[in-house]
N, C-alpha and C positions, 0 to 999 in steps of 0.2 A: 598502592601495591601493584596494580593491573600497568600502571605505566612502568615501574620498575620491570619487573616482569618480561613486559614486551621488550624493554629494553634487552634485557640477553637472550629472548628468544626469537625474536624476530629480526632477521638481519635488513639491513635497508638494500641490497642489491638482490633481494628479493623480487619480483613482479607481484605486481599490486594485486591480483588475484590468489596467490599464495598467501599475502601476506593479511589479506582480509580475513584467509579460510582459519591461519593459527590465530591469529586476535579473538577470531567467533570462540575458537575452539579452548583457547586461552580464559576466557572468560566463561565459560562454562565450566570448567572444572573449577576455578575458583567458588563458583557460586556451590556447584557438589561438596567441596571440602568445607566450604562456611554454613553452609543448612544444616549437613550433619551434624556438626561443632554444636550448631543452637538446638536442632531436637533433642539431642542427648542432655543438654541443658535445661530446656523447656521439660521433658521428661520426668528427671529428675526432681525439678518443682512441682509439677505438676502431682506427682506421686505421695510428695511429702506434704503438701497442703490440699491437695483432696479436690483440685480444682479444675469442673471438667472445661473451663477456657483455658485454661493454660496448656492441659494434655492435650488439647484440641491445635491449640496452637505448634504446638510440640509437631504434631502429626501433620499438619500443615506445611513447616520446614522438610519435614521426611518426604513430603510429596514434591516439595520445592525441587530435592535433588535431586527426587526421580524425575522432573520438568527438564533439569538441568544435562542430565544421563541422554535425554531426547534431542536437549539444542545438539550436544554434542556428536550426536549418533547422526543429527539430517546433517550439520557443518561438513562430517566425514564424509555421507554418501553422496551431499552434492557434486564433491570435488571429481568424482567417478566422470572419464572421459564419455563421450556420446558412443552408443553402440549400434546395433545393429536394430534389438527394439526401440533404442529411444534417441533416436538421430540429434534430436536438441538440445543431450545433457540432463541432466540429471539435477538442475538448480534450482527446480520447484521443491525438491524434499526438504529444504531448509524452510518452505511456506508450509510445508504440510507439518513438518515437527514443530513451528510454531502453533498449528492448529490445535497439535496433541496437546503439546502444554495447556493451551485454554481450556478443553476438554477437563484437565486432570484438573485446573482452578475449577470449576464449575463442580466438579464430581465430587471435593473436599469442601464444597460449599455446601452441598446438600446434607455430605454426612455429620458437617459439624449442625447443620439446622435441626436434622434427629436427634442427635445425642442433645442439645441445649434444651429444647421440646419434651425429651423425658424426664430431663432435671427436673423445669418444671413442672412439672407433674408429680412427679418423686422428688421433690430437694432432698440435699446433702448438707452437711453444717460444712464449712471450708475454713481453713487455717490460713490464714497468708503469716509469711513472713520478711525480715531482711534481706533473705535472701532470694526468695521469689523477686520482691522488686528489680534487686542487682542485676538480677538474670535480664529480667524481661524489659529492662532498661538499657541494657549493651546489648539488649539483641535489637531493640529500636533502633541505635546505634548504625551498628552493621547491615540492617537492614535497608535504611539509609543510602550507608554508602552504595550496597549493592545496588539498589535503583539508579543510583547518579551515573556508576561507571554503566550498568545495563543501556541508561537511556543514551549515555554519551556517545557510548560505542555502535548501539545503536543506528544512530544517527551517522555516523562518522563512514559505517562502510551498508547504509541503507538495507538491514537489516528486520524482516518482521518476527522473526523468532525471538531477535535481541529485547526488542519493542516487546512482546510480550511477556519474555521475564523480566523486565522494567515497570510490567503495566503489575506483574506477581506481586513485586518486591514492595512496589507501593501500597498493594492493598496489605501486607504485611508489616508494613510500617504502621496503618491506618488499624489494624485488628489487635496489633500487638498493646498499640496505645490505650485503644480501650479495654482490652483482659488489665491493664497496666491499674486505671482512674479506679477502675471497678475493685479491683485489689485493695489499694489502696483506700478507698468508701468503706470496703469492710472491717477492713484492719481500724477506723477511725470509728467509726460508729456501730457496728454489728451488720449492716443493714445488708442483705446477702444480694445480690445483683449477680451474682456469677452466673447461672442460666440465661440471664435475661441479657446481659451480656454477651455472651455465647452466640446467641440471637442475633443480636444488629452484625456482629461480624460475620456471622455465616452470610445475612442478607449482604453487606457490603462487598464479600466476595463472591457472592452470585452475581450481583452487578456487574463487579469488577471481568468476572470468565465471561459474560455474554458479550461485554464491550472488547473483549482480547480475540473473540471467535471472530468480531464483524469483521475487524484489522488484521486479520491472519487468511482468513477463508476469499477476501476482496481481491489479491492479487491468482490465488486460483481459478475464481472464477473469470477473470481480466474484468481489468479498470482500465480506463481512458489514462493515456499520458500525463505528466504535469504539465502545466501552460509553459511552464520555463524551458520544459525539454522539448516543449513545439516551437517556440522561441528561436532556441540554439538549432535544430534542424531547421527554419524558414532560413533562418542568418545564415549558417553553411550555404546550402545549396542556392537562396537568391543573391548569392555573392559574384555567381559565375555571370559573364555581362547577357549570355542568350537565353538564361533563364528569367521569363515573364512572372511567372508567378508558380505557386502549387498546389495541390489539393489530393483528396482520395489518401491525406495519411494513413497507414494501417500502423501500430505498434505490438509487434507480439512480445510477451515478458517470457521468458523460458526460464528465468530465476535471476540473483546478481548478477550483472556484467552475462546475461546471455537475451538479450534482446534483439530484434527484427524485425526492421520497420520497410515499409514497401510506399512510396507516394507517387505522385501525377507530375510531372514539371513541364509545364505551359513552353513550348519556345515556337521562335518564328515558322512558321508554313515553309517562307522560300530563303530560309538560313543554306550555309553551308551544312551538310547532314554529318560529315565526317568532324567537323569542327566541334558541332553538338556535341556529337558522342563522345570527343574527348573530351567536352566539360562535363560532362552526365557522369564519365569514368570517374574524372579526378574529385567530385563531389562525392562519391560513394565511396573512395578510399580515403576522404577527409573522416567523411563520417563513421568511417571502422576506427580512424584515430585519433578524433578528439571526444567523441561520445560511447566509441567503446560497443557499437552494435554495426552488424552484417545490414546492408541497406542494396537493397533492390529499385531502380526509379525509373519508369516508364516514362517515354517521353510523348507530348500532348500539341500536335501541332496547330496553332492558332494565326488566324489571317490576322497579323498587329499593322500589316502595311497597306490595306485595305480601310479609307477613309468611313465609309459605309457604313460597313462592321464595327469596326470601332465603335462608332455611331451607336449605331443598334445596342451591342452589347452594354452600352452606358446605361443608355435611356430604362431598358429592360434589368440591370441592375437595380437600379434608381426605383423604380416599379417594385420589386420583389421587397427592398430592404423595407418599404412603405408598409408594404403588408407583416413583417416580423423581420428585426433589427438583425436576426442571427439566421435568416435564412440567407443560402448564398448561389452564387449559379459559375457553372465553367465548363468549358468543353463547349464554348460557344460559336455557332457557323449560322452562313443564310445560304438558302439558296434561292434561286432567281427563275422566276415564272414568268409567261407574259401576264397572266392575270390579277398572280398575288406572290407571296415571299415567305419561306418558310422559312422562321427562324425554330435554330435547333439545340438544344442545349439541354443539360442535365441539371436539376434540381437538390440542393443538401439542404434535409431536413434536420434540427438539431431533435435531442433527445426529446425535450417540454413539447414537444407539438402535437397537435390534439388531434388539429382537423383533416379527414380523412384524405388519404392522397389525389383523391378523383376529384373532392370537393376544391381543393386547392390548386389543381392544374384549371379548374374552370374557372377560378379567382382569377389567376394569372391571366390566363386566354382573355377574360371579358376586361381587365387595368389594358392588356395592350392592344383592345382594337379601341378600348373609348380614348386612351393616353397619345400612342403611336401612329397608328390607323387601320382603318378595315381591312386593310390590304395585307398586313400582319396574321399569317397562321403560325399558331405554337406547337411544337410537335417535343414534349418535355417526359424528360425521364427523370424520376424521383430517386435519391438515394439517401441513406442514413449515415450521420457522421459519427466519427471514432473515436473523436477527438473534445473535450468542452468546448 
């Protein structure tokens, strides 16, 4: 239906940022018009069989399309061009109404765990019938699908709002099934399980809102890039021939397709400087048009035609990796004394490291005067990296 759908609403000479925001938008109102459809259904069962899982369930969908009311509402006010207070757009509010949404999974998780808690306490005798199953059986159904197109879509235009009514629809698939068994226990034997019932669902979808909070609240807070997308920026930019190497990535997420990356790129000392900069240029306007993000990139001047140095910087590589595989060093220079030789360079610590930074610049200093020689002073600056 969702592809049908998009087929008449979405024209293809669209721009892919348009066309993402009606797909988001597109699929949220679907999911509004189909939860309502099933609470007034689940209701309606619920009512006539006396069953407080099923009304619970009922009320569940009703919050579902109030979840759905929200994707819709951040997809809208993402799209809001950048202004005066918020110069980088407006693309996080689609991270933040994913938030809400989990929020409202959690908060229908709690209330269905009270109302199942005074059942038992108080039982009710409950009635199932044919038609309770019907019901609660096409809404498993639908439920279903709505996960699959959720996750698909999801995934398709990277998406955590989407992912979150994905991660809904599944715990609704999963709650629905069990109001479903327990139904059906009664209806065969008497044996009343409908509270206790009630129970495991609420508990599954408090699980469920707490795991939808970590994946919604992750990118607000910022997260480290994927490896694939540090990947594709090294491959961009060390394609140009005067680019040595790079470091110091920064990635900022400002929401879909609104990212801003700023990194270090290594080139020769005594390059042509004009030459550079036109490759530095034409790297940062590669990367606004094959990854879709604004790129700032300092250039990092390094003695590579200096035998010495070279030298040095190997050996004192070679040294650092010894001590931790994933520590790494750049921005490296000597300079020359009559007595001794400062070598100077900056230090990237990854996340996992323990040992204090003081402790670890005096690791370094005592590997390169027993390894290199006495004559070797380290003069090292530590930094933390942004990247896994």
């Amino acid at each position: 239906m969702i592809r049908l759908l998009s087929h008449f609403i979405i024209k293809e000479n669209l721009p892919e940022e348009k066309k993402r925001s009606l797909l988001g938008k597109l699929c949220s109102s679907v999911g509004i018009f189909l939860n309502v459809l099933l609470c007034a259904a689940k209701l309606v069962a619920g009512i006539l069989s006396g069953s407080i899982a099923v009304t619970a369930d009922a009320m569940n969908n009703l919050s579902d399309a109030g979840s759905s009311i929200i994707t819709l509402i951040g997809f809208k006010l993402s799209e809001q061009k950048p202004d005066r207070e918020h110069p980088f757009g407006h693309g996080r509010m689609e991270y933040l109404s994913g938030f809400i949404v989990s929020l409202l999974i959690i908060l229908m998780g709690f209330e269905l765990l009270k109302s199942s808690a005074e059942k038992i306490i108080n039982p009710e005798e409950v009635t199932g019938s044919a038609l309770t199953i019907a019901i609660l059986a096409a809404s498993i159904a639908v439920k279903f699908y709505m996960m699959f197109y959720n996750l698909r879509v999801g995934k398709k235009i990277n998406s955590a709002a989407m992912r979150a009514a994905a991660a809904d629809s599944m715990s609704d698939c999963v709650s629905t099934t069990i109001v479903l068994i327990c139904t059906v226990i009664d209806m065969s034997t008497g044996i009343q399980l409908d509270a206790w019932c009630g129970l495991a669902v609420a508990v599954f979808i408090l699980v469920t809102g707490i795991r939808a909070v970590k994946d919604t609240i992750s990118p607000l807070l910022g997260e480290p890039p994927s490896a694939e997308f540090v990947k594709k920026i090294e491959s961009i930019v060390k394609s140009y021939p005067s680019v040595v190497g790079i470091h110091d990535l920064i990635v900022h997420d400002y929401g879909p397709g609104r990212r801003m990356i700023s990194l270090h790129a290594e080139v020769p000392a005594a390059g042509d400087i004009l030459k550079i900069h036109d490759e530095i240029d034409n790297a940062e306007r590669r990367l606004a048009a094959e990854l879709g993000c604004h790129a700032v990139i300092h250039m990092d001047p390094i003695e590579n035609d200096n035998p010495e140095c070279v030298r040095l910087r190997g050996e004192v590589n070679t040294l650092v990796k010894k001590i931790d595989q994933q520590l790494s060093i750049h921005d490296f220079r000597m300079v020359t004394g009559p007595t001794h030789t400062n070598l100077i360079f900056d230090l990237v610590l990854p996340h996992h490291y323990t040992t204090g930074e003081k402790e670890l610049k005096e690791e370094v200093r005592d590997a390169v005067k027993k390894e290199i020689g006495e004559q070797y002073y380290t003069v090292i600056q530590t930094e933390q990296s942004y990247i896994e």
